[in-house]
C-alpha positions as CSV (number, residue, x, y, z in Angstrom):
1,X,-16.3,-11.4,-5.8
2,X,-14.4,-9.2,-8.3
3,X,-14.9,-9.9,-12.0
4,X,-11.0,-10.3,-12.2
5,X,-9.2,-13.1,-9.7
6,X,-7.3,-11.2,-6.6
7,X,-3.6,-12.0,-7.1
8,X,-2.0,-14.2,-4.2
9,X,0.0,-11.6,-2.5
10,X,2.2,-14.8,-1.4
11,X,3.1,-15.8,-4.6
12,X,7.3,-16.2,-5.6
13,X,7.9,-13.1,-7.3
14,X,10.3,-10.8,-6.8
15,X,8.6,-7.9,-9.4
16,X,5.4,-8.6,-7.0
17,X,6.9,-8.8,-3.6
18,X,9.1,-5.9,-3.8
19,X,5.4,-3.7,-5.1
20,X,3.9,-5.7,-2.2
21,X,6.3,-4.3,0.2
22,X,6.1,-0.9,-1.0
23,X,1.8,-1.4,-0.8
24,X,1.9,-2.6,2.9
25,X,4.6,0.3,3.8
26,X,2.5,2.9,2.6
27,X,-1.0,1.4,2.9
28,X,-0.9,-0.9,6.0
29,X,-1.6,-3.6,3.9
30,X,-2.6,-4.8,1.0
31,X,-6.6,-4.3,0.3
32,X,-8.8,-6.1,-2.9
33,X,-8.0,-2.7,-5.0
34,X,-4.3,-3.7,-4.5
35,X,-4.7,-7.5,-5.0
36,X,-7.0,-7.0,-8.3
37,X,-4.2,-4.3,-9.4
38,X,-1.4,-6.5,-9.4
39,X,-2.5,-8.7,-12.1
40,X,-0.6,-6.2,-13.9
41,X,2.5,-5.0,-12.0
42,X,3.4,-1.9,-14.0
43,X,-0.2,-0.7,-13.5
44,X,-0.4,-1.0,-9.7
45,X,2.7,0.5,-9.4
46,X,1.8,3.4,-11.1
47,X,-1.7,3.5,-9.3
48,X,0.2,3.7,-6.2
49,X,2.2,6.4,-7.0
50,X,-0.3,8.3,-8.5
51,X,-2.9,8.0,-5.2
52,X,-0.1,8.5,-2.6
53,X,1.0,11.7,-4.3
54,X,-3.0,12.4,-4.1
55,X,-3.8,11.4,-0.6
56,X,-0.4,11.9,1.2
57,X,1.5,14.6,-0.3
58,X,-1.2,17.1,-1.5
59,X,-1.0,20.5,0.6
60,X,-4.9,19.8,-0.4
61,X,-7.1,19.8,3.3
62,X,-8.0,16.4,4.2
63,X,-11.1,17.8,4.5
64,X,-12.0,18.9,1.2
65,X,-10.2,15.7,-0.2
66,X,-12.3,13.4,1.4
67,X,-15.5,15.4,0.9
68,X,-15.0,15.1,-2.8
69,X,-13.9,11.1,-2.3
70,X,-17.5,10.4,-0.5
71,X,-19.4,12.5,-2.9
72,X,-17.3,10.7,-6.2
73,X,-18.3,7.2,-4.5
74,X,-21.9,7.9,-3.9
75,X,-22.4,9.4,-7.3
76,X,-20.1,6.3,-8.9
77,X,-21.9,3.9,-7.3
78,X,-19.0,2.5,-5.2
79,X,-19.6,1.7,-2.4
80,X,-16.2,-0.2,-1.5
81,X,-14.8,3.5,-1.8
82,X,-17.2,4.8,-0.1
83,X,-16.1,2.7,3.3
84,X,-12.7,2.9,2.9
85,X,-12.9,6.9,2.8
86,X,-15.7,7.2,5.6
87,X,-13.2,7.0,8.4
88,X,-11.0,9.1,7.1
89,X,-13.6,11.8,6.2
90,X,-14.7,11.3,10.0
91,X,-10.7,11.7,10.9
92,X,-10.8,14.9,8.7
93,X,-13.5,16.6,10.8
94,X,-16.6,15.7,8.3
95,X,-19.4,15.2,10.7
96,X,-21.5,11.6,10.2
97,X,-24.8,13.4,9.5
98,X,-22.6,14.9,6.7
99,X,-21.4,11.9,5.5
100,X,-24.9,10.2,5.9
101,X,-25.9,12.4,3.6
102,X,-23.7,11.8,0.9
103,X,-24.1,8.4,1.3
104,X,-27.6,8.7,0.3
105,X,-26.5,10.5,-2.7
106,X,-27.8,14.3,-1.4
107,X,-25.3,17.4,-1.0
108,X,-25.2,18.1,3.1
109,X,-26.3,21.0,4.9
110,X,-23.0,22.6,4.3
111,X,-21.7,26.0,6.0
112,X,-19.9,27.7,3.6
113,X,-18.9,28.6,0.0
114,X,-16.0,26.6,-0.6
115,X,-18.0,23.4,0.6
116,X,-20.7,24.3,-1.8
117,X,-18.2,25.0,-5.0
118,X,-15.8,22.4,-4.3
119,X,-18.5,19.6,-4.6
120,X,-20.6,21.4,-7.3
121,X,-17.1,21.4,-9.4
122,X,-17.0,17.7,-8.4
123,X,-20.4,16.7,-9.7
124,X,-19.5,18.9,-13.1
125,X,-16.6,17.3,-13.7
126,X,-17.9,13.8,-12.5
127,X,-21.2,13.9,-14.5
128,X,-20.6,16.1,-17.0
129,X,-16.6,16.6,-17.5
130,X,-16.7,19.8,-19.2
131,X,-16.9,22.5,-16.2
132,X,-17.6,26.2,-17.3
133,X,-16.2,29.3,-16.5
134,X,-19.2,30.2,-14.1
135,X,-19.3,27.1,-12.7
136,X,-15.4,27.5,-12.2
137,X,-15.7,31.0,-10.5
138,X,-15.7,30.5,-7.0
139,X,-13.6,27.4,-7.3
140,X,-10.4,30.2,-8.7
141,X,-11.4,32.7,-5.8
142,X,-11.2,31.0,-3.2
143,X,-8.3,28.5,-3.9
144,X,-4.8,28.6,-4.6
145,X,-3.5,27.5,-8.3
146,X,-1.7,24.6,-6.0
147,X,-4.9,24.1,-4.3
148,X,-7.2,24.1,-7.8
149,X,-4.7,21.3,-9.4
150,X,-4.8,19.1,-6.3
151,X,-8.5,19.2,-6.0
152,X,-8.8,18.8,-9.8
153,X,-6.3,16.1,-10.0
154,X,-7.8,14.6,-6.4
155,X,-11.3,13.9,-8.3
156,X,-10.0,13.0,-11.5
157,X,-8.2,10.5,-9.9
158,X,-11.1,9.2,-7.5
159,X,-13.6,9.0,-10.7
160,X,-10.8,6.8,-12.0
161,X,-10.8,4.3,-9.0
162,X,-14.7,4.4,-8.3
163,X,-15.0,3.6,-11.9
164,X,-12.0,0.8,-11.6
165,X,-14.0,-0.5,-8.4
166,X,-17.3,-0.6,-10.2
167,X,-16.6,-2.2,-13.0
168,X,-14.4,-4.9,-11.8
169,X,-17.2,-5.4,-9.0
170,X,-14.9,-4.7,-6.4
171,X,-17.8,-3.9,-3.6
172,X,-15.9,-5.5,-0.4
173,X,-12.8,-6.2,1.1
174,X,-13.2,-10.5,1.3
């Protein structure tokens, strides 16, 4: 159960049901991120903004995205993130031994560059936040200025919610 009580998505008010609305038109419905969220109205609202723009109208490949999502969970500890994103890693063409693999916490037998720099960038900037030039490098080649704020923004945003998830104990949907 999450360290903070899931707000009754039922409940008489118009500032929540009209954010409610909006997170089951978007989302399909309303998950235990959403319901913890709206203890504070302003803040989900933002949230949701914020991760649609991420997930939904980045030019980013869903592939990449959701590579970096499994890898931020596994190294975050969160494992609620971690099966929320698994489907749609699977979706986005990332085979299951793949995602086996970063389940367990280990970097897959990837097959080519990008794969390798895009989560070596991830684990810099999710365990040690400053990222150097060199480790930048291939990160610059290989990507678009679009495509290098998307990603960055995309796992800035992901250590955000695994780190939200984790320490609000949000490990499962009931």
């Amino acid at each position: 159960m999450p360290r903070v009580s899931p707000v009754d998505v039922e409940r008489d008010d118009a500032d929540l049901q009209r954010l409610v609305t909006r997170i089951r038109e978007e989302r399909g419905s309303v998950l235990m991120l959403y319901k913890v969220l709206l203890n504070s109205v302003p803040i989900a609202e933002g949230w949701l903004g914020f991760l649609t723009a991420i997930r939904q109208k980045s030019s980013l490949p869903a592939r990449l995205r959701e590579l970096v999502i499994l890898r931020i969970a596994a190294l975050n500890s969160a494992p609620y993130e971690f099966a929320a994103h698994a489907p749609f890693a699977r979706d986005a063409g990332i085979p299951d031994n793949w995602i086996a693999s970063l389940r367990e916490g280990s970097i897959p037998a990837l097959t080519n560059d990008l794969d390798r720099a895009v989560l070596m960038y991830t684990d810099k900037m999710t365990r040690d936040v400053v990222v150097s030039d060199s480790d930048y490098g291939e990160i610059g080649r290989q990507l678009s200025d679009r495509h290098v704020v998307e990603l960055t923004a995309t796992i800035a945003a992901y250590n955000m919610v695994s780190r939200f998830l984790t320490a609000l104990s949000i490990h499962e949907e009931h």
